[in-house]
Gaussian input, Z-matrix of N, CA and C with variables (Angstrom, degrees):
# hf/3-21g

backbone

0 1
 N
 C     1     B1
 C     2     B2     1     A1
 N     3     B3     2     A2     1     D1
 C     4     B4     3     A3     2     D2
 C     5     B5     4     A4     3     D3
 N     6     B6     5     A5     4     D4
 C     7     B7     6     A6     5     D5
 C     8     B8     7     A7     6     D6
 N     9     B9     8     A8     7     D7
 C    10    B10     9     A9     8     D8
 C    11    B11    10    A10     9     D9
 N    12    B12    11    A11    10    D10
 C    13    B13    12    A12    11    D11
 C    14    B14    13    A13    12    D12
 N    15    B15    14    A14    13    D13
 C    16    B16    15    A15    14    D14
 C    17    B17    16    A16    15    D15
 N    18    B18    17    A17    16    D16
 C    19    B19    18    A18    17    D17
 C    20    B20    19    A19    18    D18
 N    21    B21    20    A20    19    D19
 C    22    B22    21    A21    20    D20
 C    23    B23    22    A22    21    D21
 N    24    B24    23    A23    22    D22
 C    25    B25    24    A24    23    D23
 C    26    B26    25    A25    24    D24
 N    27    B27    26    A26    25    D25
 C    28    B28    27    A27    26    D26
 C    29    B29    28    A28    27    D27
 N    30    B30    29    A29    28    D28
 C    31    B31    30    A30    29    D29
 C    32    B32    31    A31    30    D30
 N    33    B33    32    A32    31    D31
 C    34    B34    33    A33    32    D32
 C    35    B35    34    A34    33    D33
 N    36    B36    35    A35    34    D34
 C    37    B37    36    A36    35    D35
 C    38    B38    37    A37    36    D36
 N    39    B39    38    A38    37    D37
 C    40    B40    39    A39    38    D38
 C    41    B41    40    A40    39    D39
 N    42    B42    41    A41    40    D40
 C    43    B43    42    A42    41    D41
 C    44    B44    43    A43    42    D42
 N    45    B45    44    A44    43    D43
 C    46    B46    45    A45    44    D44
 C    47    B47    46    A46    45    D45
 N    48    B48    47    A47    46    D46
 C    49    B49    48    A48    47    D47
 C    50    B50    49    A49    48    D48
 N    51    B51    50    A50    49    D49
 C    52    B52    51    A51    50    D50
 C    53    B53    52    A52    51    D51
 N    54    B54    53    A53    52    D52
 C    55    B55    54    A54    53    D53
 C    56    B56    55    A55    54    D54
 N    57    B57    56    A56    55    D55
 C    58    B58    57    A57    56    D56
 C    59    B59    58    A58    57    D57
 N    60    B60    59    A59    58    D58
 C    61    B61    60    A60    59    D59
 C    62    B62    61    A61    60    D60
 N    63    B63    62    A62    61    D61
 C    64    B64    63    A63    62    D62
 C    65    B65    64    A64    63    D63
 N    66    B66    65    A65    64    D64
 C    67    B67    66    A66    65    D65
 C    68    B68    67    A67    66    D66
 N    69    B69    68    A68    67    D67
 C    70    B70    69    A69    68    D68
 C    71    B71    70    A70    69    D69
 N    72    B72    71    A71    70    D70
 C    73    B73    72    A72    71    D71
 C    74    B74    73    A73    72    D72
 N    75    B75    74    A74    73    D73
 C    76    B76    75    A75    74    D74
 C    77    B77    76    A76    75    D75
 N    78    B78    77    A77    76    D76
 C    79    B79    78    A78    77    D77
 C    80    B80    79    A79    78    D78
 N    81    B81    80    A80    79    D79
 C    82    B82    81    A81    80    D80
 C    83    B83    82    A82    81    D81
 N    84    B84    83    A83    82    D82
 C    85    B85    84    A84    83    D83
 C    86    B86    85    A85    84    D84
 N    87    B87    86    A86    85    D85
 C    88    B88    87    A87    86    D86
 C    89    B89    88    A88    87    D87
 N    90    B90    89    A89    88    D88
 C    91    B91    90    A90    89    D89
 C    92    B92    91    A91    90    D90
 N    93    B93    92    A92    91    D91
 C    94    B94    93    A93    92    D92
 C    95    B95    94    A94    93    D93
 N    96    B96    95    A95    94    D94
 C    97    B97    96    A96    95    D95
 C    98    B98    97    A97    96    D96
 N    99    B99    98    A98    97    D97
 C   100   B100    99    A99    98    D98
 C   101   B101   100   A100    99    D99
 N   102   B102   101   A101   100   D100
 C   103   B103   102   A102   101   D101
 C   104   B104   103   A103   102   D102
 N   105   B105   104   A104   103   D103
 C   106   B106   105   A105   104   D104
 C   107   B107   106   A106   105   D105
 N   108   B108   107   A107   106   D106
 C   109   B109   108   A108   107   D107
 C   110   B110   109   A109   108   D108
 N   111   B111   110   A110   109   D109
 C   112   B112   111   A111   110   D110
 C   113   B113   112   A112   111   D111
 N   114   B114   113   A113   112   D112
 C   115   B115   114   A114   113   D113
 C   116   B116   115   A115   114   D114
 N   117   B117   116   A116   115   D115
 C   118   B118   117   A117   116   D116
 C   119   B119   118   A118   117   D117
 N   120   B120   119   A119   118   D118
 C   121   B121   120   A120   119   D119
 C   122   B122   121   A121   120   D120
 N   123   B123   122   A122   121   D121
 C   124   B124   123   A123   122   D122
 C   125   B125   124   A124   123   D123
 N   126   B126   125   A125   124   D124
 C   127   B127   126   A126   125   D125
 C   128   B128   127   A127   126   D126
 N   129   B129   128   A128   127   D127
 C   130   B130   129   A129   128   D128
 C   131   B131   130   A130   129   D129
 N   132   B132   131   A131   130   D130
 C   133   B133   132   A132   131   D131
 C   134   B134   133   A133   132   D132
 N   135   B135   134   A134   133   D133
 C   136   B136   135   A135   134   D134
 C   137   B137   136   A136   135   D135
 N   138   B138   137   A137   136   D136
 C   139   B139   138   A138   137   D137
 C   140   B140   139   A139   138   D138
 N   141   B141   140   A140   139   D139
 C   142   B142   141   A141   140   D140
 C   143   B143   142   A142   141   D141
 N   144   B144   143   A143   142   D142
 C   145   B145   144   A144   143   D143
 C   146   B146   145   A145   144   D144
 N   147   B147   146   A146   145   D145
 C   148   B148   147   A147   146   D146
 C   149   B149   148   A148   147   D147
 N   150   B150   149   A149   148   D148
 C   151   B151   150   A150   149   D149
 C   152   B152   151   A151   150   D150
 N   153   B153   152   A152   151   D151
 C   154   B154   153   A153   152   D152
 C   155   B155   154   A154   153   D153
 N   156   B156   155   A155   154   D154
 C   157   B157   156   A156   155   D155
 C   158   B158   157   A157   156   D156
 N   159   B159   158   A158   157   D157
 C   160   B160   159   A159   158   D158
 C   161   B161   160   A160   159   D159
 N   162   B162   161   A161   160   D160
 C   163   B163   162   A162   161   D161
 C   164   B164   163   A163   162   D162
 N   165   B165   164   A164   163   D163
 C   166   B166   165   A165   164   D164
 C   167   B167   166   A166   165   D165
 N   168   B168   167   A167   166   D166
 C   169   B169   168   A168   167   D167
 C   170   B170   169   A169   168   D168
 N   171   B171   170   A170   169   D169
 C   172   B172   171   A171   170   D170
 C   173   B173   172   A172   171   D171
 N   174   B174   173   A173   172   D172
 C   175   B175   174   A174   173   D173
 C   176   B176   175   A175   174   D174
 N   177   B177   176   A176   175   D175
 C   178   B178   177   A177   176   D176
 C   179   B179   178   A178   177   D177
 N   180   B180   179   A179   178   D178
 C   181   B181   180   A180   179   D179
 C   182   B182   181   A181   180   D180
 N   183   B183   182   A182   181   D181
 C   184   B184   183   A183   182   D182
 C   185   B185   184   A184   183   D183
 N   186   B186   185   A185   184   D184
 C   187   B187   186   A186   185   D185
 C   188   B188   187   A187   186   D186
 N   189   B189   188   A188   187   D187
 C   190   B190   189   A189   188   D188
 C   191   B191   190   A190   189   D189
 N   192   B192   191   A191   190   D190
 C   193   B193   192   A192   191   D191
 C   194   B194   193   A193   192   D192
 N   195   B195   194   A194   193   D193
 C   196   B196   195   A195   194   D194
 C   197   B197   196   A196   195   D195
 N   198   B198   197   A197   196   D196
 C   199   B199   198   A198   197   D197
 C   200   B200   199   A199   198   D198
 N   201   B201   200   A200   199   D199
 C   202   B202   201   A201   200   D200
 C   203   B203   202   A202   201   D201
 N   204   B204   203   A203   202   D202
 C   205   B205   204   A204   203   D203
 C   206   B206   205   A205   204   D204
 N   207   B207   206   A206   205   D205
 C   208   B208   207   A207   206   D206
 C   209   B209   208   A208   207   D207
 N   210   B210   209   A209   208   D208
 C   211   B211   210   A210   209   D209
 C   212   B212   211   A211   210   D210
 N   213   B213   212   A212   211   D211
 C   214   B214   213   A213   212   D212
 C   215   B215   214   A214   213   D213
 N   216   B216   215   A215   214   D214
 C   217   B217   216   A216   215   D215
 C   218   B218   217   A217   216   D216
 N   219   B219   218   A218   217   D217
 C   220   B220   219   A219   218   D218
 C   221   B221   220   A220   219   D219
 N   222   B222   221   A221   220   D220
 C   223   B223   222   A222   221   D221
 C   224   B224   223   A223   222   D222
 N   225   B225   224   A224   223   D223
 C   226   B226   225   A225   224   D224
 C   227   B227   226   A226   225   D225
 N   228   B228   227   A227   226   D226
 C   229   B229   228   A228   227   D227
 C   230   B230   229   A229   228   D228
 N   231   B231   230   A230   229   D229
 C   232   B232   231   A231   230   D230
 C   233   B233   232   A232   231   D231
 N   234   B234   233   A233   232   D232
 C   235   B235   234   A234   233   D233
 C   236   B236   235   A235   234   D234
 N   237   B237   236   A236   235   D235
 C   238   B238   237   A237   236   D236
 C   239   B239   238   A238   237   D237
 N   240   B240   239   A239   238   D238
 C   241   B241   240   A240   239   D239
 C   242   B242   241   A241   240   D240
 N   243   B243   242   A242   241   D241
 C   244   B244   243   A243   242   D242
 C   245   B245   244   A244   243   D243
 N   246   B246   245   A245   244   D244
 C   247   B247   246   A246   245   D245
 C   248   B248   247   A247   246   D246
 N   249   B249   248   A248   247   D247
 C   250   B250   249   A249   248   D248
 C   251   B251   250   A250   249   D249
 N   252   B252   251   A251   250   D250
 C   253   B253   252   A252   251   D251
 C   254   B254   253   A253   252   D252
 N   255   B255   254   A254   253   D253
 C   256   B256   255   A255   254   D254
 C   257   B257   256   A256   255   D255
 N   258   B258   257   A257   256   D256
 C   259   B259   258   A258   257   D257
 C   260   B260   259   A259   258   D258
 N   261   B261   260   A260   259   D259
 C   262   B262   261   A261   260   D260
 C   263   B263   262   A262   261   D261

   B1=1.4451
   B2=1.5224
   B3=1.5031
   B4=1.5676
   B5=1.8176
   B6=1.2533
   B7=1.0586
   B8=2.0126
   B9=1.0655
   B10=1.3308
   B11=1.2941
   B12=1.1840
   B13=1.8006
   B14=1.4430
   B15=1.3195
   B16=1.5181
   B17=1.3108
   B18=1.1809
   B19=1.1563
   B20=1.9329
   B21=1.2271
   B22=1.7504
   B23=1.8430
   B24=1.3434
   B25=1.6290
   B26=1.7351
   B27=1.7751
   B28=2.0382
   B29=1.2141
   B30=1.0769
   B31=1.9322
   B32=1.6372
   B33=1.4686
   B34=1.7165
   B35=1.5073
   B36=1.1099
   B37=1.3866
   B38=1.7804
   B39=1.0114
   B40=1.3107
   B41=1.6326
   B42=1.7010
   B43=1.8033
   B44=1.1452
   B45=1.1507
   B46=1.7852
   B47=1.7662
   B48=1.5947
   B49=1.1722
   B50=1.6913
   B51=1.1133
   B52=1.2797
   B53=1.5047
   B54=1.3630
   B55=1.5731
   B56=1.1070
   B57=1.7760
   B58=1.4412
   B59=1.7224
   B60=0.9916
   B61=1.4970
   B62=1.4971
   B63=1.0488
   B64=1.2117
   B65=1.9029
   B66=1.5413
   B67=1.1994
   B68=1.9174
   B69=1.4210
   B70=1.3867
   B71=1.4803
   B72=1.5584
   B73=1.6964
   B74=1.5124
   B75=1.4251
   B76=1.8843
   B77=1.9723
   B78=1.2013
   B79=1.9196
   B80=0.9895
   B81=1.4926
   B82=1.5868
   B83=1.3460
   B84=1.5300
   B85=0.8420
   B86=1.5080
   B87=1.4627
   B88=1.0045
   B89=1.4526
   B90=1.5990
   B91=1.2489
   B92=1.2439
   B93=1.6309
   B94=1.5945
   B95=1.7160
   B96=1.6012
   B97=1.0254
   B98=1.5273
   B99=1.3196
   B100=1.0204
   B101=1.4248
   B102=1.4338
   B103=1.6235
   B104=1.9610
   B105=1.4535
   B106=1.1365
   B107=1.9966
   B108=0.9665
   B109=2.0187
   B110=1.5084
   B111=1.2040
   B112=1.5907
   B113=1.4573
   B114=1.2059
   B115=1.5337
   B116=1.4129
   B117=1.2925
   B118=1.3686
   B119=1.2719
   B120=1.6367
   B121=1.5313
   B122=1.6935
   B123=1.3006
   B124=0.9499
   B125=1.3355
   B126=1.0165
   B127=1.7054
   B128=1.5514
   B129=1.1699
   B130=1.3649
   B131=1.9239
   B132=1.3207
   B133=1.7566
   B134=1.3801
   B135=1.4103
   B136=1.4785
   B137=1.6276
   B138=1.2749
   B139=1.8229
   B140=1.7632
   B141=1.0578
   B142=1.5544
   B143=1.3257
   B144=1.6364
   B145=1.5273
   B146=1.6338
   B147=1.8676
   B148=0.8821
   B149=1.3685
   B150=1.4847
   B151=1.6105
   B152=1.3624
   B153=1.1070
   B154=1.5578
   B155=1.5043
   B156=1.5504
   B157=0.9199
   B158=1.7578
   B159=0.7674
   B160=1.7892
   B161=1.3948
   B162=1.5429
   B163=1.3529
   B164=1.0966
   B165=1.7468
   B166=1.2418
   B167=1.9513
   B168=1.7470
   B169=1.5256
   B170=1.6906
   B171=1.1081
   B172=1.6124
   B173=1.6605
   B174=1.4519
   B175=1.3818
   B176=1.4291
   B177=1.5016
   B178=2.3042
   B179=1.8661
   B180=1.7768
   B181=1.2127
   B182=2.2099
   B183=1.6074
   B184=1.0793
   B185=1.9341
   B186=1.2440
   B187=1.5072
   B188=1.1533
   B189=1.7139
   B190=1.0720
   B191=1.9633
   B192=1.3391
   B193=1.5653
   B194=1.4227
   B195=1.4225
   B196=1.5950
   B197=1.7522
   B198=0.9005
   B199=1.2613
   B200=1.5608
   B201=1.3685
   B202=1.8369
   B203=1.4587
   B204=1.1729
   B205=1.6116
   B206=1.7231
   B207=1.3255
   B208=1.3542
   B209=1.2331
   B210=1.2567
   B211=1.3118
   B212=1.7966
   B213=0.6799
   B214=1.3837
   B215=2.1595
   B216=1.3520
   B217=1.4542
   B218=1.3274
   B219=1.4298
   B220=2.3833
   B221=1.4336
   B222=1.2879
   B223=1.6779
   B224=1.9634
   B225=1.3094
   B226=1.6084
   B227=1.4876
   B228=1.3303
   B229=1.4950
   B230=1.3708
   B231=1.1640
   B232=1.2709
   B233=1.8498
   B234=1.2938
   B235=1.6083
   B236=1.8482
   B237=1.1069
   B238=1.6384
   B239=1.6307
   B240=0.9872
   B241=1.7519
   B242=1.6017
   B243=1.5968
   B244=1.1324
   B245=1.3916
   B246=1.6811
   B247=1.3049
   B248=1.7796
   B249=1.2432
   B250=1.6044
   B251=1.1817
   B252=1.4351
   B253=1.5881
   B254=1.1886
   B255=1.6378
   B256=1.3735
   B257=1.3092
   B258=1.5470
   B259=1.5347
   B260=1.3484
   B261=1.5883
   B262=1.3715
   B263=1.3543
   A1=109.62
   A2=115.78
   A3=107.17
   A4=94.92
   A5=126.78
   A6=155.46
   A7=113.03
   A8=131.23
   A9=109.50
   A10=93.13
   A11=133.88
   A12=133.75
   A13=98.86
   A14=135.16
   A15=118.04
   A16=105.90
   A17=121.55
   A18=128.32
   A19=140.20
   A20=84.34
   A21=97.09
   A22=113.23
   A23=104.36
   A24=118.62
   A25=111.21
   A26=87.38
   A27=97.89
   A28=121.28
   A29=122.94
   A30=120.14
   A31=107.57
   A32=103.60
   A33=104.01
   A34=137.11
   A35=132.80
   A36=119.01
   A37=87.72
   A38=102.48
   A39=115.62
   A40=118.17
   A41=101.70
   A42=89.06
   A43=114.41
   A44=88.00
   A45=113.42
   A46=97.16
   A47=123.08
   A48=119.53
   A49=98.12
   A50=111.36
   A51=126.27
   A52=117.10
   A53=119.82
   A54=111.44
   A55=110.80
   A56=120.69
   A57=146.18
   A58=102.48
   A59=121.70
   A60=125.50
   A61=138.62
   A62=127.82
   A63=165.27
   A64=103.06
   A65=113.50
   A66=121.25
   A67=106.59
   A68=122.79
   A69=132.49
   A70=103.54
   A71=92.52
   A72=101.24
   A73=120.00
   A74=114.51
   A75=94.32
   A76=83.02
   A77=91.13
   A78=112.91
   A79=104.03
   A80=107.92
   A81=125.57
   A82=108.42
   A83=124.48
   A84=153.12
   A85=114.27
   A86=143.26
   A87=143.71
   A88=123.06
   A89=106.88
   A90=117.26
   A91=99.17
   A92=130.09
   A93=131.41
   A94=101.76
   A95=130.56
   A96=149.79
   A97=105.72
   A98=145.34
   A99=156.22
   A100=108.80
   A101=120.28
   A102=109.35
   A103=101.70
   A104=111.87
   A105=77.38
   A106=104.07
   A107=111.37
   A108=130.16
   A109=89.35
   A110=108.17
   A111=141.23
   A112=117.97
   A113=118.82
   A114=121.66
   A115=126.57
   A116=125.70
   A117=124.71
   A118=105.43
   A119=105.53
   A120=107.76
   A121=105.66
   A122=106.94
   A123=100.09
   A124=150.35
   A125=112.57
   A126=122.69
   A127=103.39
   A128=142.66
   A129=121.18
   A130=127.78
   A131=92.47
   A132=112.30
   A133=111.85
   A134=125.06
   A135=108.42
   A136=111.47
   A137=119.95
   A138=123.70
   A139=92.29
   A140=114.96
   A141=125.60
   A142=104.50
   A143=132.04
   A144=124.41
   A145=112.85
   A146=132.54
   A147=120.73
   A148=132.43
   A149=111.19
   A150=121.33
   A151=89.28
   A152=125.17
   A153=159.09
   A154=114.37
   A155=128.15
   A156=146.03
   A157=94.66
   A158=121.60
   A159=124.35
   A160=105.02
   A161=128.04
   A162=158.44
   A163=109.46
   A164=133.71
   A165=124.52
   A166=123.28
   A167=81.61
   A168=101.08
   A169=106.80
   A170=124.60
   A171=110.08
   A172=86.89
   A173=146.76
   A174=129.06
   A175=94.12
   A176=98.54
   A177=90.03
   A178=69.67
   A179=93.14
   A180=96.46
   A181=102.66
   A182=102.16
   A183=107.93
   A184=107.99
   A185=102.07
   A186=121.97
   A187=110.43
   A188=125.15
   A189=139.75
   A190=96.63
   A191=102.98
   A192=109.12
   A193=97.74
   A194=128.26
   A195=120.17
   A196=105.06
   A197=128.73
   A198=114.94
   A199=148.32
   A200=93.76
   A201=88.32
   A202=123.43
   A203=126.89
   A204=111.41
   A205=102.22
   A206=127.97
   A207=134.20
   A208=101.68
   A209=129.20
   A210=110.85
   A211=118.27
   A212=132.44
   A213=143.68
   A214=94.15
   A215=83.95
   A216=84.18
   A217=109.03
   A218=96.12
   A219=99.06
   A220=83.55
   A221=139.36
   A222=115.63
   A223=119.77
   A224=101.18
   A225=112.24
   A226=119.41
   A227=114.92
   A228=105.27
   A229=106.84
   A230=140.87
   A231=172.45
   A232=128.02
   A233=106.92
   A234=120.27
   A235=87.57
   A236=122.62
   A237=104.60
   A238=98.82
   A239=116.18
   A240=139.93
   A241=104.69
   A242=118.66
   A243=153.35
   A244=105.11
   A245=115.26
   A246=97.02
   A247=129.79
   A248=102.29
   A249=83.58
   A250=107.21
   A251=137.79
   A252=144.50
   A253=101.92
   A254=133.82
   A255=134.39
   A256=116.51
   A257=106.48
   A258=95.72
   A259=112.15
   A260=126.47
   A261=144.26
   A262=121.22
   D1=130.19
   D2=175.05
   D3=-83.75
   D4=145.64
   D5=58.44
   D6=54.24
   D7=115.57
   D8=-169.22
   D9=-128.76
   D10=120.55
   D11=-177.30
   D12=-120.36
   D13=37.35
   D14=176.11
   D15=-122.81
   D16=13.66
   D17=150.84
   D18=-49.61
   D19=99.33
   D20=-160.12
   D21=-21.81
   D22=-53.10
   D23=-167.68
   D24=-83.44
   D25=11.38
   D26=178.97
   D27=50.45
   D28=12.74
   D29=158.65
   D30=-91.60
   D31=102.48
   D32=161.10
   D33=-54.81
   D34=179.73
   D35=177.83
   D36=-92.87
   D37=171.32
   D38=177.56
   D39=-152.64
   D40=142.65
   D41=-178.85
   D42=-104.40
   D43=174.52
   D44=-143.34
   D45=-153.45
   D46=119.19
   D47=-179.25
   D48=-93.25
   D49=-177.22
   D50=178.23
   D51=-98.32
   D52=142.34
   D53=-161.14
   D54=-81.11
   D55=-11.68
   D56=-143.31
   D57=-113.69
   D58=-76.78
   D59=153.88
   D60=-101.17
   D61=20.47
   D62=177.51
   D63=56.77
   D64=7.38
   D65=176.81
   D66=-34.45
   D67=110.06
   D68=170.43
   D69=-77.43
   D70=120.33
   D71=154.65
   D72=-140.47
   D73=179.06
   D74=-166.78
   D75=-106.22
   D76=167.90
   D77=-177.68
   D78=-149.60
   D79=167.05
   D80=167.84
   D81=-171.81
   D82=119.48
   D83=166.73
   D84=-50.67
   D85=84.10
   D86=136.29
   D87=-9.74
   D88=-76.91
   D89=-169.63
   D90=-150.22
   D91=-169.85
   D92=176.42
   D93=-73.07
   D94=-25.30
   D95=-170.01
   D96=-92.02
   D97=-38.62
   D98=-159.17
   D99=-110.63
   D100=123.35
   D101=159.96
   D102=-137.78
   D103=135.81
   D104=170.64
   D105=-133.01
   D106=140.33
   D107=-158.03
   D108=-98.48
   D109=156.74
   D110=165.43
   D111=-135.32
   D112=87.13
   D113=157.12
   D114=-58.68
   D115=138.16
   D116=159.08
   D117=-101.74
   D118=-152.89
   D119=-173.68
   D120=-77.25
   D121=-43.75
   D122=-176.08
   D123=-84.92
   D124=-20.14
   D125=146.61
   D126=-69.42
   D127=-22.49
   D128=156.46
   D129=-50.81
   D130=-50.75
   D131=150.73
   D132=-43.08
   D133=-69.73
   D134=-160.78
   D135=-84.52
   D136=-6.25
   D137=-166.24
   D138=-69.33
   D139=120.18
   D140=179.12
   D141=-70.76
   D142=-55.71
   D143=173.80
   D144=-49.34
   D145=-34.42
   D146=178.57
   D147=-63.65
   D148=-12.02
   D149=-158.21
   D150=-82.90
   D151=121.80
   D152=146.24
   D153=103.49
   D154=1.56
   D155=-170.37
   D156=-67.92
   D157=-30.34
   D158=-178.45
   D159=58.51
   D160=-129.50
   D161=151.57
   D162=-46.04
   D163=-9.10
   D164=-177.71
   D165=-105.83
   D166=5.67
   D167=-166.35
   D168=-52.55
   D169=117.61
   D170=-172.17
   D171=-107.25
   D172=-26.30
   D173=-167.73
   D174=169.57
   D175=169.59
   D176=175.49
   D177=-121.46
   D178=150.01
   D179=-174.99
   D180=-94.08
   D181=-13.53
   D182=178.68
   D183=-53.55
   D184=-61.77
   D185=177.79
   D186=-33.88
   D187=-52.50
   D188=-139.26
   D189=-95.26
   D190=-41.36
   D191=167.01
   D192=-55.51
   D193=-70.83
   D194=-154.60
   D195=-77.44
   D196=-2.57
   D197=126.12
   D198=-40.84
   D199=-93.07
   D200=155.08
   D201=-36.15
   D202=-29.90
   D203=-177.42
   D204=-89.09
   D205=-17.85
   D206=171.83
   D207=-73.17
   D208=-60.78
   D209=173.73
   D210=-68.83
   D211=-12.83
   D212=-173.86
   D213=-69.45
   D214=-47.51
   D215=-160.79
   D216=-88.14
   D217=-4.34
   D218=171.80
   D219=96.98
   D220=-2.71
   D221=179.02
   D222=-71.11
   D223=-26.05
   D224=157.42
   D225=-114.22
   D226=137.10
   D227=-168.29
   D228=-86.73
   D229=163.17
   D230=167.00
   D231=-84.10
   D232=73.94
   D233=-147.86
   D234=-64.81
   D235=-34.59
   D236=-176.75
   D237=-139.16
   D238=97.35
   D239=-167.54
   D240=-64.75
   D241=-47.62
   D242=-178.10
   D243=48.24
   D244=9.54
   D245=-162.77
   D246=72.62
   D247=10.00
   D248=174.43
   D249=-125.09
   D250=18.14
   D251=139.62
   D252=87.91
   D253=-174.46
   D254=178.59
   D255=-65.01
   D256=143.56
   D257=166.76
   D258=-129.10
   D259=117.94
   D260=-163.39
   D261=-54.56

């Protein structure tokens, strides 16, 4: 996976496997409201919620948990914190 550093405010995406199938993809936390993921092929392959979902894939909710607890725990940073913490 490249790595994306041209990001104006200098926080890269960074990877992050999944706690669920360990499918790796890179993220970056915008805000507590904002996340935004990069799939390749292959964590598209291993994400267990994606398999057959086609065109209807709206998110894996596994991913989306081990996220929040990565950021929760400071392991992905949080480009605008704002102070208003997770929202469930």
């Amino acid at each position: 996976m490249r790595i994306d550093n041209r990001l104006s405010d200098g926080l890269p995406m960074r990877p992050l496997a999944c706690g669920r199938c360990a499918a790796q993809v890179l993220v970056r936390k915008s805000s507590w409201q904002q996340t935004s993921v990069q799939w390749d092929g292959r964590s598209t392959a291993l994400c267990a919620e994606r398999d057959g979902a086609g065109d209807a894939f709206a998110g894996c909710g596994a991913l989306r948990d081990t996220i929040r607890e990565a950021a929760l725990r400071g392991a992905i940073e949080i480009v605008d914190d704002g102070g208003g913490g997770p929202v469930s």
